[in-house]
C-alpha positions as semicolon CSV with decimal commas, in nm:
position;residue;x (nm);y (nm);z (nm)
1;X;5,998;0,013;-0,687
2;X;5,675;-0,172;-0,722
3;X;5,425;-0,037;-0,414
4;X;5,143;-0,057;-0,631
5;X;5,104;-0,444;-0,631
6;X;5,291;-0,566;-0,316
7;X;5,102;-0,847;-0,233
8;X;5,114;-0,966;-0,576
9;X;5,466;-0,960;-0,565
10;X;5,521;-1,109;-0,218
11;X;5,291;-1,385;-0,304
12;X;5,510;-1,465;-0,642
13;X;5,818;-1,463;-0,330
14;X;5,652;-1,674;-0,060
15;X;5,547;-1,942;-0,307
16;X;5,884;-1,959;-0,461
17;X;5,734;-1,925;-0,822
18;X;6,028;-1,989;-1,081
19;X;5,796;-1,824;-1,322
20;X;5,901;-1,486;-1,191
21;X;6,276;-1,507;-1,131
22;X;6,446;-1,186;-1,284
23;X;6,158;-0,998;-1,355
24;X;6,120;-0,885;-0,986
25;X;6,344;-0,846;-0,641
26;X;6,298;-0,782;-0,297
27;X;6,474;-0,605;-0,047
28;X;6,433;-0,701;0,306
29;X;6,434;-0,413;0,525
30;X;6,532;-0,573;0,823
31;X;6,853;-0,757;0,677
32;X;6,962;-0,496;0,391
33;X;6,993;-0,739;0,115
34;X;6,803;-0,801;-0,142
35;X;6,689;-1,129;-0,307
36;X;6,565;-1,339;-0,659
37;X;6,187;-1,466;-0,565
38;X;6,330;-1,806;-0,554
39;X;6,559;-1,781;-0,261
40;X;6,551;-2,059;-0,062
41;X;6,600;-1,798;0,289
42;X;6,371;-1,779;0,506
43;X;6,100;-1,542;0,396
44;X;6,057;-1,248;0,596
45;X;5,730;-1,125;0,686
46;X;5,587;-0,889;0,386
47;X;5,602;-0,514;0,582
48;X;6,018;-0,612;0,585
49;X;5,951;-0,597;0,166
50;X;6,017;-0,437;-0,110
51;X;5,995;-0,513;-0,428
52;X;6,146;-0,410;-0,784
53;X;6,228;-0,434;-1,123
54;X;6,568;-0,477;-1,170
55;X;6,896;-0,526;-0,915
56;X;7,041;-0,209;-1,024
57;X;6,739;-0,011;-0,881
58;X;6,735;-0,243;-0,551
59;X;7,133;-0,164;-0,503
60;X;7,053;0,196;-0,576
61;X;6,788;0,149;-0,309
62;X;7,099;0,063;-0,069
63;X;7,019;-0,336;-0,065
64;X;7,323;-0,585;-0,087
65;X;7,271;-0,881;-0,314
66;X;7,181;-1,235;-0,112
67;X;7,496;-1,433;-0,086
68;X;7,227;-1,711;-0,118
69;X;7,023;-1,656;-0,405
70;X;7,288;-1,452;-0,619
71;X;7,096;-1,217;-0,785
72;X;7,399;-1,098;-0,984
73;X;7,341;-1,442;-1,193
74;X;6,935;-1,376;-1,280
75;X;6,796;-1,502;-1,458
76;X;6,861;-1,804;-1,618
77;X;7,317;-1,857;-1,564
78;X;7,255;-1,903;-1,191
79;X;7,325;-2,261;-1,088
80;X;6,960;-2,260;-0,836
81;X;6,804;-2,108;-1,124
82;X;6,849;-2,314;-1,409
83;X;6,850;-2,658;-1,181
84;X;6,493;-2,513;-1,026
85;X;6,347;-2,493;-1,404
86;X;6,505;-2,735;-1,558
87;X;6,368;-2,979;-1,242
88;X;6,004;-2,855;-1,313
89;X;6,008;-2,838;-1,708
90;X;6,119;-3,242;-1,663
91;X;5,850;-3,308;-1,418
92;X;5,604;-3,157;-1,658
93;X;5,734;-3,386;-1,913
94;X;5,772;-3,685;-1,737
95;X;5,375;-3,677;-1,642
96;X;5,289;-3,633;-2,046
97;X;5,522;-3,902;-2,144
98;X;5,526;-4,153;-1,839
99;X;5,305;-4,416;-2,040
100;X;5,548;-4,330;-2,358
101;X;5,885;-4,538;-2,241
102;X;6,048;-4,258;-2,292
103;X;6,447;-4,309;-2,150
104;X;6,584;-4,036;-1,904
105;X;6,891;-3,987;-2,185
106;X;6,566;-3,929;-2,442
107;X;6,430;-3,659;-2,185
108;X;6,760;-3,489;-2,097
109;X;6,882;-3,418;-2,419
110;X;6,518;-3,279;-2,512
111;X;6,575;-3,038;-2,228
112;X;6,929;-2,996;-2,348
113;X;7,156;-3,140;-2,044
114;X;7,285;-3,488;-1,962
115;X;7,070;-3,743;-1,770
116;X;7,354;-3,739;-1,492
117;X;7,281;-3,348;-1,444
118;X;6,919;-3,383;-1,457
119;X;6,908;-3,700;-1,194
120;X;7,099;-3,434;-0,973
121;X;6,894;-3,111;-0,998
122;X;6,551;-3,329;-1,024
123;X;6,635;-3,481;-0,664
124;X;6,727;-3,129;-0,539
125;X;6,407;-2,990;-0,614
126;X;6,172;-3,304;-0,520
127;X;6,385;-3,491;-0,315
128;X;6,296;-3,798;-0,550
129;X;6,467;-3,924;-0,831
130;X;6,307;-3,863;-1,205
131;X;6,277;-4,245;-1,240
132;X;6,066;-4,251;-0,873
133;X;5,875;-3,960;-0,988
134;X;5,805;-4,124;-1,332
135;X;5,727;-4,486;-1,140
136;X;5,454;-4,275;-0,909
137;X;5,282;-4,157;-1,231
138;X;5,280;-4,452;-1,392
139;X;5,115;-4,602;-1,087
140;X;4,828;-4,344;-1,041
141;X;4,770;-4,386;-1,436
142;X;4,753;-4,764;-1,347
143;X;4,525;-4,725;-1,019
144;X;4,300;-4,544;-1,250
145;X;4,254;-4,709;-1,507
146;X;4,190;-5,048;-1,292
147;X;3,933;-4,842;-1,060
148;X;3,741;-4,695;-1,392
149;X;3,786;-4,918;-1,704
150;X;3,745;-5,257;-1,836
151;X;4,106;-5,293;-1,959
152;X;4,266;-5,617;-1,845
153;X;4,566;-5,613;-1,617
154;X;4,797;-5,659;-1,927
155;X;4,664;-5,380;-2,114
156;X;4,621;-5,130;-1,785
157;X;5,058;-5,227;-1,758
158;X;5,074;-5,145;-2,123
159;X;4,876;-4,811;-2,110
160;X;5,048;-4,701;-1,825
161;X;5,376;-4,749;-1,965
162;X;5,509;-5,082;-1,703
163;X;5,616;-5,264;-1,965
164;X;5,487;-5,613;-1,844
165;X;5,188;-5,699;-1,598
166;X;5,484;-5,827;-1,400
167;X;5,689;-5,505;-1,314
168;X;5,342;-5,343;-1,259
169;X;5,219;-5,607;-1,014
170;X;5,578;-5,549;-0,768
171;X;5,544;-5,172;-0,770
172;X;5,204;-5,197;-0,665
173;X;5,266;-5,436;-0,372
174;X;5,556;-5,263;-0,290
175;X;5,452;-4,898;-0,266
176;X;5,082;-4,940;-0,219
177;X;5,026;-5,321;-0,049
178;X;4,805;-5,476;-0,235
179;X;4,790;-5,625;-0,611
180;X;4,642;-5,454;-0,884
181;X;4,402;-5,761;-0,924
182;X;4,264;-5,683;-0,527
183;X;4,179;-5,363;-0,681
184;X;4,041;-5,461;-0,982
185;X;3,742;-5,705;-0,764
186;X;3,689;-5,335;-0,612
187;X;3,603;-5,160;-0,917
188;X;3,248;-5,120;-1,071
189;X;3,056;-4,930;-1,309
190;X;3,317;-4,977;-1,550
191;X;3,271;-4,808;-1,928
192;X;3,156;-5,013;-2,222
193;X;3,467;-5,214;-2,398
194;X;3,514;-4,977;-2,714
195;X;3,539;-4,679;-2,439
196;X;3,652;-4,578;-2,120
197;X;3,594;-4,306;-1,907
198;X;3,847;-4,114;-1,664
199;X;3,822;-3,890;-1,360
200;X;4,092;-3,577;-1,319
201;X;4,019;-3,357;-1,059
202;X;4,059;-2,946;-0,998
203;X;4,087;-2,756;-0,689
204;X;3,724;-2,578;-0,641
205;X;3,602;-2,314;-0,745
206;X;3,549;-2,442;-1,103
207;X;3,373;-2,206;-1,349
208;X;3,296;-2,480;-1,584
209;X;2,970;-2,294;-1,752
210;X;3,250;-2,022;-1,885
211;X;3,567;-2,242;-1,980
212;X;3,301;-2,456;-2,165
213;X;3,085;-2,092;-2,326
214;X;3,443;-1,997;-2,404
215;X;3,521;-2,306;-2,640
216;X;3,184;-2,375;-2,757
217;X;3,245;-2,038;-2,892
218;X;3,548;-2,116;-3,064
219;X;3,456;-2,502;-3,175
220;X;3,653;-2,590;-3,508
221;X;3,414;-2,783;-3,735
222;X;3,497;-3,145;-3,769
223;X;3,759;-3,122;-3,499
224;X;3,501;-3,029;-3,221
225;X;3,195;-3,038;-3,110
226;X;3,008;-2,878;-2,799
227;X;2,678;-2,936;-2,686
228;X;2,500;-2,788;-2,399
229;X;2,687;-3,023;-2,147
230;X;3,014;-3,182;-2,306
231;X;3,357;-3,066;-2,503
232;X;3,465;-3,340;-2,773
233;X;3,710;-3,386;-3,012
234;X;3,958;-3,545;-3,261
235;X;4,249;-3,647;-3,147
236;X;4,589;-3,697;-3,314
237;X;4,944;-3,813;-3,152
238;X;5,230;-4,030;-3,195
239;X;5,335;-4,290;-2,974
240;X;5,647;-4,426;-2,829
241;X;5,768;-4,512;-3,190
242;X;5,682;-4,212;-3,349
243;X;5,332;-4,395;-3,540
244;X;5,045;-4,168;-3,547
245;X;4,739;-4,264;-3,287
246;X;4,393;-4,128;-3,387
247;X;4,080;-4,144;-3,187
248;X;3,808;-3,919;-2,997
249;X;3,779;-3,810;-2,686
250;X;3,451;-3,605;-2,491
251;X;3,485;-3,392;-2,159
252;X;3,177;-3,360;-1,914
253;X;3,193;-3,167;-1,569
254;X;3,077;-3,380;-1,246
255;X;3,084;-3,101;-0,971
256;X;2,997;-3,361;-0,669
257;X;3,340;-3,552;-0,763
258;X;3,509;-3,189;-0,839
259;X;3,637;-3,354;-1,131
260;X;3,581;-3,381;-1,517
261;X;3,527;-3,661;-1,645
262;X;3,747;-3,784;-2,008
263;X;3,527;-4,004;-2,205
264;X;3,787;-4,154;-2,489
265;X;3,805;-4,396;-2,704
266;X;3,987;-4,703;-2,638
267;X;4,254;-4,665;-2,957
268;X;4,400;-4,377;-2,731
269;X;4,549;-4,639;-2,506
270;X;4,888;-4,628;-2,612
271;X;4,920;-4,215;-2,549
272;X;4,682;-4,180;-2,267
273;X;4,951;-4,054;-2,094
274;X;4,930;-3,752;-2,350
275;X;4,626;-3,715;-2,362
276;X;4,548;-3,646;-2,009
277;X;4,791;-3,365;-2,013
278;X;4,637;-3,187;-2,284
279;X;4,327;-3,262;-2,125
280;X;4,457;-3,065;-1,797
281;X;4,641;-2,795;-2,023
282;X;4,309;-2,778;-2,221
283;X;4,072;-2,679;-1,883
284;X;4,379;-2,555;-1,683
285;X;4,367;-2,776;-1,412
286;X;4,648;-2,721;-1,248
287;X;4,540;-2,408;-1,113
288;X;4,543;-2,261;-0,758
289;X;4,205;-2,025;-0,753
290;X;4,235;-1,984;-0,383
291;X;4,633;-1,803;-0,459
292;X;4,427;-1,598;-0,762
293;X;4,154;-1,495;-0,565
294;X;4,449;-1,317;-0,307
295;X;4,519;-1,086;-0,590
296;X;4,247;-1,059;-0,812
297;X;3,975;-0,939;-0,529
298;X;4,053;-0,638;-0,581
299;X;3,918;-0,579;-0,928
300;X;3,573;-0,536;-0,764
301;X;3,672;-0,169;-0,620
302;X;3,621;-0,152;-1,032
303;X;3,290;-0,258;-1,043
304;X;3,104;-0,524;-0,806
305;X;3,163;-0,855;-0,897
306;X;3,436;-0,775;-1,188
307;X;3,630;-1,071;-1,085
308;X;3,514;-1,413;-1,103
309;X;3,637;-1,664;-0,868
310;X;3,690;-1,967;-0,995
311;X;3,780;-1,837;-1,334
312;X;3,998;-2,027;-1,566
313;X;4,245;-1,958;-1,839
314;X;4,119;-2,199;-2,178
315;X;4,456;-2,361;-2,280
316;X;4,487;-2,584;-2,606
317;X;4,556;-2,928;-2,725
318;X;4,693;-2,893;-3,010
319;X;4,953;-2,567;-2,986
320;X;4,974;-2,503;-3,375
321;X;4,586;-2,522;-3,398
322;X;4,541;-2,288;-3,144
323;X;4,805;-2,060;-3,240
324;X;4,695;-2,024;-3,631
325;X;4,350;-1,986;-3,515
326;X;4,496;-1,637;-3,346
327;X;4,633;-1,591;-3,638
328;X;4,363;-1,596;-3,860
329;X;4,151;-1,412;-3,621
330;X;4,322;-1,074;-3,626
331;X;4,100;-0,815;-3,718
332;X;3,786;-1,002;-3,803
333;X;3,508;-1,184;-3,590
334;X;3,567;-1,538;-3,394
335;X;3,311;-1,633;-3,610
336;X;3,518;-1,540;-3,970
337;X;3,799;-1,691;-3,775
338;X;3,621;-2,003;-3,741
339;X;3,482;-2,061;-4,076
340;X;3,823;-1,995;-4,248
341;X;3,984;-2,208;-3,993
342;X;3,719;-2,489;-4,115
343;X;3,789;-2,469;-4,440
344;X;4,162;-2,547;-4,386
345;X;4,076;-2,865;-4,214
346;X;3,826;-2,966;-4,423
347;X;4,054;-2,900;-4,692
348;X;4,424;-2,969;-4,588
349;X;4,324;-3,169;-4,217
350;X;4,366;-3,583;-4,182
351;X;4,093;-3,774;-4,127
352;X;4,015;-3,911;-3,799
353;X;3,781;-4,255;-3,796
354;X;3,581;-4,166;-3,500
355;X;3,237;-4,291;-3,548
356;X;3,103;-3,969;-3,443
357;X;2,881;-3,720;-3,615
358;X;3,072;-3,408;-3,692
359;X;3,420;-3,532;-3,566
360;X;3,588;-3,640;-3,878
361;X;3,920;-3,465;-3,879
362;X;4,243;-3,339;-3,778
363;X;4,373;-3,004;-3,774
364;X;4,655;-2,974;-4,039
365;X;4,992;-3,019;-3,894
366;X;5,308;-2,763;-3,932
367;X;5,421;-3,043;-4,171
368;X;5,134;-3,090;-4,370
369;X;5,097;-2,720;-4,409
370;X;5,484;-2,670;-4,504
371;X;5,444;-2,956;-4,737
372;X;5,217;-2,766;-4,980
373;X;5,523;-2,565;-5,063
374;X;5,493;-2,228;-5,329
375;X;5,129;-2,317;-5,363
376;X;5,041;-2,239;-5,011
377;X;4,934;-1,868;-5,075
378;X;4,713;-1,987;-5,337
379;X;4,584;-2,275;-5,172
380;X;4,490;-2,080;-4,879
381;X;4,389;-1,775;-5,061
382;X;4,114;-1,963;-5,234
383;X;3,980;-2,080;-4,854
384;X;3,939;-1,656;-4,803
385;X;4,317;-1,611;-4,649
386;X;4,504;-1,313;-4,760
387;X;4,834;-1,359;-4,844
388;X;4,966;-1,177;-4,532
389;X;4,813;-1,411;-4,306
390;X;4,912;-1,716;-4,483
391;X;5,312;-1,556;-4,518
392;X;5,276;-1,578;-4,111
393;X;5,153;-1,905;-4,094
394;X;5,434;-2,075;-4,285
395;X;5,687;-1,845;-4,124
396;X;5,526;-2,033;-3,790
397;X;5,512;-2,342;-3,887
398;X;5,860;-2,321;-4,018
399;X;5,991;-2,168;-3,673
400;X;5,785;-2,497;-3,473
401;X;5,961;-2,772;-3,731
402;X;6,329;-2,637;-3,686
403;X;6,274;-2,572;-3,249
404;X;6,330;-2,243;-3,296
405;X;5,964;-2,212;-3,139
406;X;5,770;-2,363;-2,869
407;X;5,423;-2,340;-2,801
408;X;5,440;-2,556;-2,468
409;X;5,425;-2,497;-2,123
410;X;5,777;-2,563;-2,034
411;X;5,890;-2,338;-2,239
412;X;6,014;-1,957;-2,132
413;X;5,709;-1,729;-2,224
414;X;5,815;-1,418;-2,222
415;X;6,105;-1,552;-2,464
416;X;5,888;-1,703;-2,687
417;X;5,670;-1,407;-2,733
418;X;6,021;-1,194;-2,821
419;X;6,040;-1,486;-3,097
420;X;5,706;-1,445;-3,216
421;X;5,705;-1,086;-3,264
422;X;5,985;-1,132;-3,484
423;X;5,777;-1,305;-3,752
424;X;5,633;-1,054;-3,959
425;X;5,194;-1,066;-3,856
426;X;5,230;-1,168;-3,509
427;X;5,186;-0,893;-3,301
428;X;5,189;-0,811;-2,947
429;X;4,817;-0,892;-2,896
430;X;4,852;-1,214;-3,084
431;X;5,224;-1,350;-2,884
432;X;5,035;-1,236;-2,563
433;X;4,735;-1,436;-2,656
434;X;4,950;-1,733;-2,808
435;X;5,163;-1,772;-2,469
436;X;4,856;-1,744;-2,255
437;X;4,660;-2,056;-2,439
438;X;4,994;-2,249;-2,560
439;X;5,246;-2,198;-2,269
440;X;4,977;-2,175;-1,957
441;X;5,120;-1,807;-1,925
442;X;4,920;-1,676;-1,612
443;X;5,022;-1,267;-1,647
444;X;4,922;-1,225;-2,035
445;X;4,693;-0,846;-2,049
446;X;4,529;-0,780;-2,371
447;X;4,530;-0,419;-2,318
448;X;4,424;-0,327;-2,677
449;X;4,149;-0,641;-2,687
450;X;3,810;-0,460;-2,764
451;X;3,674;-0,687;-2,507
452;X;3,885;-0,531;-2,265
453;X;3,806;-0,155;-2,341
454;X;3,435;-0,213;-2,319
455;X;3,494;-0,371;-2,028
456;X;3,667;-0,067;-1,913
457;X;3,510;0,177;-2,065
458;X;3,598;0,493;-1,868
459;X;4,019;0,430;-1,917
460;X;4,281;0,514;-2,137
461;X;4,495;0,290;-2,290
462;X;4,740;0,421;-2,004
463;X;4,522;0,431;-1,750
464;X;4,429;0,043;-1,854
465;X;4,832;-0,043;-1,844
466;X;4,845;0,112;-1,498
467;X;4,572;-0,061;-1,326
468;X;4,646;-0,369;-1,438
469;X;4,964;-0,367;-1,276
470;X;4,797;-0,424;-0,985
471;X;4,691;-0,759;-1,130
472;X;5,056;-0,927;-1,148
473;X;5,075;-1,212;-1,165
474;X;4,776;-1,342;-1,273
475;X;4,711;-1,090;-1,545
476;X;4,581;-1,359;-1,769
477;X;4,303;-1,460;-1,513
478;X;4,144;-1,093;-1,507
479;X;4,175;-1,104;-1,848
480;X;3,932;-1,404;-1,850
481;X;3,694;-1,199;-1,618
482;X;3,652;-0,902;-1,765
483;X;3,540;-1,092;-2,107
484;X;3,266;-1,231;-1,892
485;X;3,175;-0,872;-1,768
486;X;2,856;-0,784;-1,879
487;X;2,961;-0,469;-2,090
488;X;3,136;-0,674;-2,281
């Protein structure tokens, strides 16, 4: 049984969170079955609940599995559970990619499945079909870049991923009633022509002082840059035919709008798309602090004010950066970390034409790195790499090129960090840390981070474990907090 974090659990059940299916199951008192937290039932009220690990201990408990739900099939065989993810991980997808052209037969055999199967399960779980999901993303992508930048109708179709001004001028009439040139007339305080700037919004509380403290910290020389009110960087992607797109891009916070605002340049066009999402992986804007704040409260009977509302969990843009950077970080200072990972850009990294002071390059790619060959310990070791970091590094980057890794957020994280601890360097600290930036894991606990025992001075490593049960499922958010606790 879990009694010490009920709520947590019963929140995880009432929102139907995917996330969570076979790691947890509740039996309901008042019917004597017991059910997978994505059981489409009615859900009973939470003193009817309770919650465990594992069916065996709920049918030991005297429960009956749901004839709904079929826990006997968790997780992942069960026909509800594997349409439910598979629907989200191509909705995720299909609002990275929607300016891309990429074909639903492209996007159902990256998620492994036909496009017949995925047109099914997608209009299951959002009663829409992937193409009228994709058409609604391209239009918001086209409302907002009409509303906020100088692009011409032609290239605003193009960015978006319409095809023609043509295709893009029906949809609008059609859904919204009115042309995209009416809209246009409407717009003002447009960006200069060799930029453009974007809105995306959060749900508030935003703790943008800490996300931005937290990668000003971490800033990779000649890949970013953070001054006392803005993120920027390099950016590097491919577009719809697989040629590299380079540019810049800066993030500032505008807290009347409860938005950020994306300041880019205007050669990102063709994966703006892309670059949005990483944008809202980056500053985690797709969280729900209001759902946190249920759970996390309680760290205060810790210490006043040990939670932070509002907090956010730093993501990444670029998933091999990120996860190296871990790498190279064991054991030594963020700011060791930082100046070897330098040196491997400056070294081994593209360069990026931005224009801008101090943004020159790109970090390496698992390509470039892999294409270096028997020389890579040496190459790296004369940066100031030992040999055992750079064996992991090329084991990773390996493990990313063949798919037998992914560092996204659609992909399973507890899975992935199974695969990671497999490669000889990556330990549990490091796959916890990896999945929390990389995948947008929200339960990651660092229970051996130093930051974490000073903020908890007074507790074993057990007693540390144990508390922070209490924090499921949003582990990764307390995490976040108690770095920013004073002791720390």
């Amino acid at each position: 049984m879990l009694p010490d974090h009920k709520e947590a659990c019963y929140e995880a059940f009432r929102s139907k969170d995917a996330r969570f299916d076979g790691r947890l199951f509740v039996g309901v008192r008042s019917t004597g079955i017991y059910c997978r937290p994505v059981c489409t039932a009615r859900v009973p009220k939470i003193e009817n609940c309770t919650f465990f690990r594992t069916a065996a201990e709920a049918e030991k408990a005297g429960y009956r599995p749901c004839l709904i739900c079929r826990p006997e099939l968790a997780p992942g065989n069960a026909p509800m559970d594997a349409s439910r993810i598979l629907a989200r991980k191509a909705a995720r997808l299909l609002e990275t990619n929607c300016s891309t052209g990429q074909k639903l037969s492209e996007l159902a055999e990256r998620l492994g499945c036909t496009d017949r199967h995925l047109r099914r399960v997608f209009l299951e779980e959002y009663h829409v079909t992937p193409i009228q999901y994709e058409q609604t993303c391209r239009l918001l992508l086209a409302k907002n870049l009409l509303t906020d930048t100088p692009l011409s109708i032609l290239e605003v179709a193009m960015a978006a991923g319409f095809g023609s001004a043509r295709r893009m001028n029906e949809l609008f009439q059609e859904r919204y009633h009115l042309t995209p040139t009416a809209l246009r007339r409407a717009a003002a305080n447009r960006s200069p022509s060799d930029e453009m700037t974007i809105r995306v919004g959060y749900r508030p509380p935003y703790r943008w002082e800490e996300i931005h403290a937290f990668l000003a910290k971490r800033a990779l020389l000649h890949v970013e840059a953070c001054d006392e009110t803005s993120y920027a960087r390099t950016v590097r992607l491919k577009d719809r035919k697989g040629k590299p797109v380079t540019g810049w891009m800066r993030v500032t916070h505008d807290e009347k709008k409860r938005a950020l605002r994306i300041t880019l340049s205007e050669s990102l066009v063709p994966v703006l798309s892309q670059v949005l999402s990483g944008v809202r992986r980056l500053f985690d804007l797709y969280c729900d602090p209001g759902i946190i704040e249920k759970t996390l409260c309680r760290m205060d009977e810790l210490a006043p004010h040990l939670f932070l509302p509002g907090i956010r969990v730093p993501g990444c843009f670029d998933p091999f950066e990120t996860a190296v950077r871990a790498i190279l970080g064991q054991q030594i200072t963020v700011k060791a970390a930082n100046t070897l990972a330098a040196r491997i850009t400056e070294t081994y990294g593209d360069p990026v034409d931005t224009g801008l002071e101090g943004l020159d390059r790109s970090f390496p790619s698992p390509e470039k790195v892999l294409s270096l060959g028997d020389s890579l310990q040496d190459c790296f070791g004369r940066l100031g790499v030992i040999a055992a970091r750079t064996h992991t590094i090329r084991e990773l980057a390996k493990a990313i090129l063949a798919g037998a890794i992914i560092l996204d957020p659609c992909a399973d994280p507890e899975a992935e960090m199974e695969k990671l601890k497999k490669i000889k360097g990556i330990g549990n600290w490091s796959a916890q840390y990896i999945a929390m930036r990389t995948m947008a894991w929200p339960d990651a606990f660092l229970d051996t981070d130093s930051g974490i025992k000073h903020a908890l001075p007074d507790m074993t490593p057990k007693e540390r474990i144990r508390t922070a049960e209490a924090w499921h499922p949003w582990r990764s958010y307390a995490t976040l907090s108690l770095w920013q606790h004073p002791k720390v």
